[in-house]
N, C-alpha and C positions, 0 to 999 in steps of 0.2 A: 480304208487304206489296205491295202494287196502288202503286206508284210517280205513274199517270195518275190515281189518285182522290184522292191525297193534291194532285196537285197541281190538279186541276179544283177540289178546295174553295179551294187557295190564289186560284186565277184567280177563282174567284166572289168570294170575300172582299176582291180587288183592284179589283172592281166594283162594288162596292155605296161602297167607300173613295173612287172617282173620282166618286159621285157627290152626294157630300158631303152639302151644304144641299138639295138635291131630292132628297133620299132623300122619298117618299112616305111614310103609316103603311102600307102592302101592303109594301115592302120593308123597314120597319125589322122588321117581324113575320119575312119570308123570310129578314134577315138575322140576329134572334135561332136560327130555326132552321137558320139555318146552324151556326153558334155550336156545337148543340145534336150535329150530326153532326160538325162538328171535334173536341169534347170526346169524344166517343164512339170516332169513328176511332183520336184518342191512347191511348184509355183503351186499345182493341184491343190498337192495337201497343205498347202498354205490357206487358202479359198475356205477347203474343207474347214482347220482350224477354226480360222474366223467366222464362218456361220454357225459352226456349233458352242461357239463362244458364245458370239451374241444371244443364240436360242438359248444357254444356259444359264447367262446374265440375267435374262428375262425371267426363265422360270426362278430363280434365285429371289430374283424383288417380289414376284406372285407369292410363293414361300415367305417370304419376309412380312408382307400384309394379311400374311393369311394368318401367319401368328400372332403378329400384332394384334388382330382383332378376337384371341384368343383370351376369355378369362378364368378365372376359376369360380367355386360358390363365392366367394368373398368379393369378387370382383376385379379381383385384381389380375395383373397381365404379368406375362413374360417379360423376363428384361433381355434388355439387348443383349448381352454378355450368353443368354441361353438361348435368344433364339439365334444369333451366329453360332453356336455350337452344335445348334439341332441339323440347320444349312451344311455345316461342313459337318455331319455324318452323313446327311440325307441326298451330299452331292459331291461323296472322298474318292466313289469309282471311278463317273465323270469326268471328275478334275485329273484321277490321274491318269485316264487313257488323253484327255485333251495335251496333258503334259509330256507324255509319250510323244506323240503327235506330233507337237511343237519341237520338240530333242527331235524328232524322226527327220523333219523337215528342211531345220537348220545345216544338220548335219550333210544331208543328202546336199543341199546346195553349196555348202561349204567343200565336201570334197570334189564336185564339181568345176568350182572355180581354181582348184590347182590343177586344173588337167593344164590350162594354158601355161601355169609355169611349168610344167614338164615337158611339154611341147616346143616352148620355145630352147629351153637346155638342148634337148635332142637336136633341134632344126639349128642351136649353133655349134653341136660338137659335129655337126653332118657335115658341115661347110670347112670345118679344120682339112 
């Protein structure tokens, strides 16, 4: 995830929002195609999320049988209650850049999709 691309659309989208009632029809078009590489960029890092999801679900269950088959002299094993706690030390980065990620993605699509209601506002105070 390019962090400066996500937010150079935020900053343009901030722009075209400042300039309300003088939005031009040249930028209400620039600002539809912004719209169009917002959805796109989410959709990305949307993809991105979920394969590195999956790949972390995985290695998560690999950890889990790895412990499992963990004992000590006595013989005895880990309990569940420790080996989920070992899991989420051994995977708290991870989760929280995955979770970054996911908030990064949301968000980027979400103010995306108010560009049409501001667009449409605009295109009915044009017409007054």
């Amino acid at each position: 995830m390019e962090e400066n691309k996500i937010q150079k659309l935020l900053d343009k989208n901030e722009e075209y929002k400042k300039k309300w009632l003088q939005l031009t029809e040249d930028d209400l078009f620039n600002w539809l195609v912004l719209q169009d590489e917002m959805i796109t960029e989410s959709s990305n890092m949307k993809a991105e999320y979920l394969e590195k999801k999956l790949q972390s679900d995985k290695d998560k269950a690999l950890k889990s049988l790895e412990l499992k088959a963990v004992q000590d002299e006595k013989g005895k094993g880990l309990t569940e209650k420790q080996i989920d706690a070992i899991i989420k030390k051994d995977f708290f980065d991870s989760d929280i850049k995955q979770g970054a990620l996911k908030a990064t993605y949301e968000l980027l699509y979400q103010r995306a999709q108010t560009i049409t209601e501001f667009i449409n506002i605009v295109k009915m105070n044009n017409r007054k």
